[in-house]
Kinemage of the C-alpha trace (Angstrom):
@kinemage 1
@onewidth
@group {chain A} dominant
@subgroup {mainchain}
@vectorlist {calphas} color= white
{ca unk a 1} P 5.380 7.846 84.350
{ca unk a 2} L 6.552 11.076 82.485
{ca unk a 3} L 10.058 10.167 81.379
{ca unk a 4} L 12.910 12.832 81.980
{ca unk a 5} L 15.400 14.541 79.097
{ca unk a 6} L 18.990 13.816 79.390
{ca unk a 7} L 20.920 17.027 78.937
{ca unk a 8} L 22.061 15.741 75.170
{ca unk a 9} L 18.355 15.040 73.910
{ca unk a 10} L 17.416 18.489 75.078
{ca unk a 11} L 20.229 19.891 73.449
{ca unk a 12} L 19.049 17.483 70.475
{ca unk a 13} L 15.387 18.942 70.764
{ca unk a 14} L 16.693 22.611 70.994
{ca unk a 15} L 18.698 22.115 67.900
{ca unk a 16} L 15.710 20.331 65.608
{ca unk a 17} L 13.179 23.238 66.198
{ca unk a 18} L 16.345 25.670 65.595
{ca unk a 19} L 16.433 23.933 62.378
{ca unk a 20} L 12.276 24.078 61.628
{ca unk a 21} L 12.301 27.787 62.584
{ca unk a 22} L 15.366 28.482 60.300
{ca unk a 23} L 13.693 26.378 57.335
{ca unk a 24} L 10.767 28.131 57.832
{ca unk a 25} L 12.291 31.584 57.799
{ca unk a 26} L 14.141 30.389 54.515
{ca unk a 27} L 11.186 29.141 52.849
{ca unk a 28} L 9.335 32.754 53.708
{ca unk a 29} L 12.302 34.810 52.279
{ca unk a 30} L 12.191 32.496 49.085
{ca unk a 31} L 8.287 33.301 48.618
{ca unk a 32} L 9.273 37.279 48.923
{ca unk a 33} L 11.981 36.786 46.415
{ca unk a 34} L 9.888 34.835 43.851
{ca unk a 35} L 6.838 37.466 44.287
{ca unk a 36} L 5.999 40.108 41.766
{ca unk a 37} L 4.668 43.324 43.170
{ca unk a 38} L 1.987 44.852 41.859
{ca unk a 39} L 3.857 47.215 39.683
{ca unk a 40} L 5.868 44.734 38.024
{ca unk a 41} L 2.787 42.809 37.196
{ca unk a 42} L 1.262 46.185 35.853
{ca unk a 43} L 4.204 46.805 33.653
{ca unk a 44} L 4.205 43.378 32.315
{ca unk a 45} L 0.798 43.616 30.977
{ca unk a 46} L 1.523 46.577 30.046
{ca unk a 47} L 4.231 45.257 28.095
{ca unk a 48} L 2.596 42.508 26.378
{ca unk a 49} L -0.394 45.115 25.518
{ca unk a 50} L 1.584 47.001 23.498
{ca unk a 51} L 3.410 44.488 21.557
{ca unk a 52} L -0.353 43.026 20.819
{ca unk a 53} L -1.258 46.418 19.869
{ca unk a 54} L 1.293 46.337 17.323
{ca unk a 55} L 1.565 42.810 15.763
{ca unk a 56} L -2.150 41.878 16.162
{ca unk a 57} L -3.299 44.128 13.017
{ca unk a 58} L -0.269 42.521 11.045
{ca unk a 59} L -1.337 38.919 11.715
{ca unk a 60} L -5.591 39.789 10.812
{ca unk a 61} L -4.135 41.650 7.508
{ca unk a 62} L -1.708 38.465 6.268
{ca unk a 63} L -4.702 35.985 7.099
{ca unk a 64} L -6.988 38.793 5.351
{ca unk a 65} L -4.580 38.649 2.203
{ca unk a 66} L -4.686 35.052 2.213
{ca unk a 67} L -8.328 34.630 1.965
{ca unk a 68} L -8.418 37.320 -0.748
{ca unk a 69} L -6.046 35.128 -2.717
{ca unk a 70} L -8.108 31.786 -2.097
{ca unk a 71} L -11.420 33.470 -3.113
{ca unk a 72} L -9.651 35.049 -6.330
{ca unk a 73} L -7.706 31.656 -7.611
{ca unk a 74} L -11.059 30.008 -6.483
{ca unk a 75} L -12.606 32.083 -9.280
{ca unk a 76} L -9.981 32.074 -11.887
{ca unk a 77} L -11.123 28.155 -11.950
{ca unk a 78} L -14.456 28.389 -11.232
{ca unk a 79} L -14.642 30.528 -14.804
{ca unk a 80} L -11.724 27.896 -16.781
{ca unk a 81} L -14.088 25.099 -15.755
{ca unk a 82} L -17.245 26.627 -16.810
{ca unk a 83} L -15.700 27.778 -20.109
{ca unk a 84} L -14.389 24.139 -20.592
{ca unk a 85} L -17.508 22.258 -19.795
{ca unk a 86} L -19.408 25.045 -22.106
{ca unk a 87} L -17.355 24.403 -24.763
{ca unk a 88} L -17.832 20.766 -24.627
{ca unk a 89} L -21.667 21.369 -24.866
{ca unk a 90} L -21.651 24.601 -27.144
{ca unk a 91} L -18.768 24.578 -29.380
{ca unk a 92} L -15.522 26.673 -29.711
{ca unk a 93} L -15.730 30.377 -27.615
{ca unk a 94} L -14.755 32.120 -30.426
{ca unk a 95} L -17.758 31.093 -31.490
{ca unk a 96} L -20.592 31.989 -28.656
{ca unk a 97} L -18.088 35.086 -27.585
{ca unk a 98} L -18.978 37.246 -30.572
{ca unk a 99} L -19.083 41.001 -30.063
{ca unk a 100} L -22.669 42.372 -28.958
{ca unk a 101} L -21.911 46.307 -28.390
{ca unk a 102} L -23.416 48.419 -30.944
{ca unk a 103} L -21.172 50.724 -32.944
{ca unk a 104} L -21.621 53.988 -35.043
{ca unk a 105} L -19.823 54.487 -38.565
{ca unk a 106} L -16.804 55.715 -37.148
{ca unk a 107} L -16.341 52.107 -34.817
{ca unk a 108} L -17.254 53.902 -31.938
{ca unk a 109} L -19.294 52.346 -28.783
{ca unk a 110} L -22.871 53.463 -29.006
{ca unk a 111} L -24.584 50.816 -26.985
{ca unk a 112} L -23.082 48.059 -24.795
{ca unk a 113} L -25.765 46.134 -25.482
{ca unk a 114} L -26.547 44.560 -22.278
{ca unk a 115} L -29.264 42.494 -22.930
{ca unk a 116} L -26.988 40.512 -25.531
{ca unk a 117} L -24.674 40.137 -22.501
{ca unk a 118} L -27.390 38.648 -20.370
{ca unk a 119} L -27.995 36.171 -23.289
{ca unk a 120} L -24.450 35.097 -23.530
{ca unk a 121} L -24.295 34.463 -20.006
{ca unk a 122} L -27.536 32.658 -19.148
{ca unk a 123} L -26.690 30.373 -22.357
{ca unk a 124} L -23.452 29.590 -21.913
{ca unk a 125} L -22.021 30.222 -18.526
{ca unk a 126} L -24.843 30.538 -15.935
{ca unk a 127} L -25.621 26.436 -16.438
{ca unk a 128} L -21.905 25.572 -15.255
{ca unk a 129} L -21.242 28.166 -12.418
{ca unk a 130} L -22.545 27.155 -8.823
{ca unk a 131} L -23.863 30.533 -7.072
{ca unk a 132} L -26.689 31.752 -4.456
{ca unk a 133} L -28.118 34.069 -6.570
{ca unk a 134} L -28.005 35.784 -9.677
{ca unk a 135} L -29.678 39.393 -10.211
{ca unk a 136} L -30.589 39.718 -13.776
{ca unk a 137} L -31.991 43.760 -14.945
{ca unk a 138} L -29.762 44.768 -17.434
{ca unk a 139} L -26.527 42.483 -16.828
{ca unk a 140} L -25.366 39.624 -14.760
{ca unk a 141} L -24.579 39.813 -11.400
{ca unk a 142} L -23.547 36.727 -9.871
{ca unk a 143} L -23.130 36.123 -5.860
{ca unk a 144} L -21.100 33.100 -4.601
{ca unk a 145} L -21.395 31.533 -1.261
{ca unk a 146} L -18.387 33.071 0.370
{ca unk a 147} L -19.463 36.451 -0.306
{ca unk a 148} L -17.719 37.747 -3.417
{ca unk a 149} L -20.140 38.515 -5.992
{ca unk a 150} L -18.988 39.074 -10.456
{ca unk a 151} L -20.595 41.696 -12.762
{ca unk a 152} L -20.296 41.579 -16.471
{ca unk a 153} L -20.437 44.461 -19.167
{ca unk a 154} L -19.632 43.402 -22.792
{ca unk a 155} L -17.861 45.762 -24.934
{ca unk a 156} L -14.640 44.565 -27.199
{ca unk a 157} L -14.635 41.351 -24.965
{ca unk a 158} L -17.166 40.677 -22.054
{ca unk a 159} L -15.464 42.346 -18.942
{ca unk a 160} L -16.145 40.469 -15.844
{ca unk a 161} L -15.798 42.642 -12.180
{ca unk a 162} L -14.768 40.025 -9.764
{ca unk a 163} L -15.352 41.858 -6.119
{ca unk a 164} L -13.656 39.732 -3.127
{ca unk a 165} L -16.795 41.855 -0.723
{ca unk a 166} L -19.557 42.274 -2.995
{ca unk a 167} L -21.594 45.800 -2.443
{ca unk a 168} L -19.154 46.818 0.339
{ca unk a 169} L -16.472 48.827 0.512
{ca unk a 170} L -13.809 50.027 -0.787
{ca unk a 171} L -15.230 49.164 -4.373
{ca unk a 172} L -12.088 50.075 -5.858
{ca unk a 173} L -9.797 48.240 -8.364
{ca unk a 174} L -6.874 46.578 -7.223
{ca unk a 175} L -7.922 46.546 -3.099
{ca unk a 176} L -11.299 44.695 -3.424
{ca unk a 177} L -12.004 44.539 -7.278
{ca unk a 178} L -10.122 42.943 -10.233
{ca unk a 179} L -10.954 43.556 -13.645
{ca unk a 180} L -11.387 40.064 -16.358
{ca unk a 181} L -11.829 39.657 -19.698
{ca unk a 182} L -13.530 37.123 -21.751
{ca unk a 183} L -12.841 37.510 -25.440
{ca unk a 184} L -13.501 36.200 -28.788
{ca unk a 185} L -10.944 35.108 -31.199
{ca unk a 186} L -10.709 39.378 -32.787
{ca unk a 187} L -9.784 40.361 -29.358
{ca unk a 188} L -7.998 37.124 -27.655
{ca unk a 189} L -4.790 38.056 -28.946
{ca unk a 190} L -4.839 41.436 -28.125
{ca unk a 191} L -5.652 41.363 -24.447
{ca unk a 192} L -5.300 37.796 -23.074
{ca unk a 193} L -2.529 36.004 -25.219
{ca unk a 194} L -3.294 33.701 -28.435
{ca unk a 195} L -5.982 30.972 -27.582
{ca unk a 196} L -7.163 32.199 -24.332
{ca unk a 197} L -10.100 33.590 -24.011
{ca unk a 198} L -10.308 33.854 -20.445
{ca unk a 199} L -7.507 36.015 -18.020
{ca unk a 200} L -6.575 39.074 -16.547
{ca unk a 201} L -6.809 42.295 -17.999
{ca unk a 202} L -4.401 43.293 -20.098
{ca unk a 203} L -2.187 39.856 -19.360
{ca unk a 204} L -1.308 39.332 -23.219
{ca unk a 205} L 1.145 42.505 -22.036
{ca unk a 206} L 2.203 41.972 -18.892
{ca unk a 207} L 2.803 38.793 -18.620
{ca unk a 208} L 5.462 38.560 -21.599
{ca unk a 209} L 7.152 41.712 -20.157
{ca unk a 210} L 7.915 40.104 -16.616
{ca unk a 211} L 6.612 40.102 -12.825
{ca unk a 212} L 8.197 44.074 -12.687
{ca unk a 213} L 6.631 45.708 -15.364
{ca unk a 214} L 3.237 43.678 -14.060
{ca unk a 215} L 3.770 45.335 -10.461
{ca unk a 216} L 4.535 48.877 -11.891
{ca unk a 217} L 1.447 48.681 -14.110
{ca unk a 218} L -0.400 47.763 -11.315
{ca unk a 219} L 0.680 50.363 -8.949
{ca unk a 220} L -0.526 52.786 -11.725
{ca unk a 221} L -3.060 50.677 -13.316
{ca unk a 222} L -5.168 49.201 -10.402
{ca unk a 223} L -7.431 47.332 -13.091
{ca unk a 224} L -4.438 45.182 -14.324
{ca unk a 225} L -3.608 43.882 -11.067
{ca unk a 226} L -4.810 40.733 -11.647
{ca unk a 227} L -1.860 40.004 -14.495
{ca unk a 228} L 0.257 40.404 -10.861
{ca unk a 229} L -1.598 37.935 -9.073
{ca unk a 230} L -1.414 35.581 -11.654
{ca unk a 231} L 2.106 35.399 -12.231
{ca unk a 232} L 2.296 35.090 -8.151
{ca unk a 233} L 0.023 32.354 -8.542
{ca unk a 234} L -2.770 34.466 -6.537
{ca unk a 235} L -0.738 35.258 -3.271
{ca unk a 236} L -0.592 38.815 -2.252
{ca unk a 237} L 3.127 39.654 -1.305
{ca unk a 238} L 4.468 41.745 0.665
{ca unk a 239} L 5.423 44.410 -2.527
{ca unk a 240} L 1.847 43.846 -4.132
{ca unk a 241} L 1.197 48.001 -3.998
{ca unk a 242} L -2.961 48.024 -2.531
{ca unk a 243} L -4.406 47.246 0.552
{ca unk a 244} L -7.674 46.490 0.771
């Protein structure tokens, strides 16, 4: 039997679907309000593109710095350990570190005598340094597993080419190269400090004049840029004067 509406539950049911038809208009006029348009989307992108654009090469350089400093302190100890353990089996450096280079009357470099620096290194350094290949023609090269690769030429003191990229580019001091010294007690003094035999070029100098006078040195100097990494313990800063 169908059941009739009083007039108040009609007015009741008239009143409820008012209600659902005003939610619903409420809820669509929310969902406009909330929407981006196209545009806005666009220019948000947009947005974000162009800060990427200019912090992204920022954030690969720093992480590119600090790699270059890992691989360069990694070396500095690489070389103190191998002259330590050498020493234990060889005796003193002054010793095994004599100079090779052949001289005229006047004192003059005639001959770096290569082969002499090949000996010196196969004997007493090769056995204690861990690398993936060595090329041996005239002088030592030496290639370690991440990459970076050391070349030696023996003059006053054996000068050893540490390159953070090997045979790639730039090849230049101070970006990708950095210029060491290994010296015998007649030289030690001069370049590296008394009883070192190991450092950074020219750090007998730099390092007793101060971080400043290392930075200005190396601005002009590219090959004594390792003194300035030293003294900042290997970290590139933001002042250091080269990019790579």
């Amino acid at each position: 039997m169908k059941k009739d509406f009083t007039l108040t539950e009609r007015a009741m049911h008239v009143t409820h679907c008012d209600n659902i038809g005003n939610n619903v208009r409420d809820m669509k006029e929310n969902i406009k309000s909330a929407a981006f348009t196209l545009a806005e989307v666009l220019i948000t992108l947009g947005i974000i593109g162009v800060v990427a654009a200019m912090t992204l090469p920022t954030l690969i350089n720093e992480t590119q710095r600090k790699q270059d400093g890992v691989k360069i302190k990694k070396f500095y100890s690489i070389m103190q350990q191998a002259i330590i353990m050498s020493e234990r089996d060889n005796g003193s450096a002054a010793d095994w570190l004599q100079p090779t280079a052949i001289r005229d009357e006047d004192g003059k470099i005639v001959d770096y005598n290569q082969a002499a620096t090949l000996e010196i290194f196969n004997q007493y350094l090769a056995p204690y340094i861990k690398t993936i290949q060595k090329q041996q023609n005239t002088s030592p090269m030496v290639t370690f597993a991440d990459g970076s690769t050391i070349d030696m030429t023996k003059g006053n003191c054996i000068d050893i080419i540490f390159d953070l990229n090997g045979s790639k580019q730039p090849n230049s001091f101070g970006r990708d190269q950095f210029d060491f010294l290994l010296c015998d007690s007649n030289y030690n003094e001069r370049y590296l400090g008394k009883d070192k035999y190991f450092g950074p070029h020219s750090q007998a100098t730099l390092t007793q004049q101060g971080r400043d006078t290392a930075l200005q040195t190396c601005k002009t100097n590219p090959d004594t840029c390792g003194v300035l990494l030293l003294i900042d313990n290997f970290e590139f800063k933001k002042d250091y004067p080269h990019r790579r």
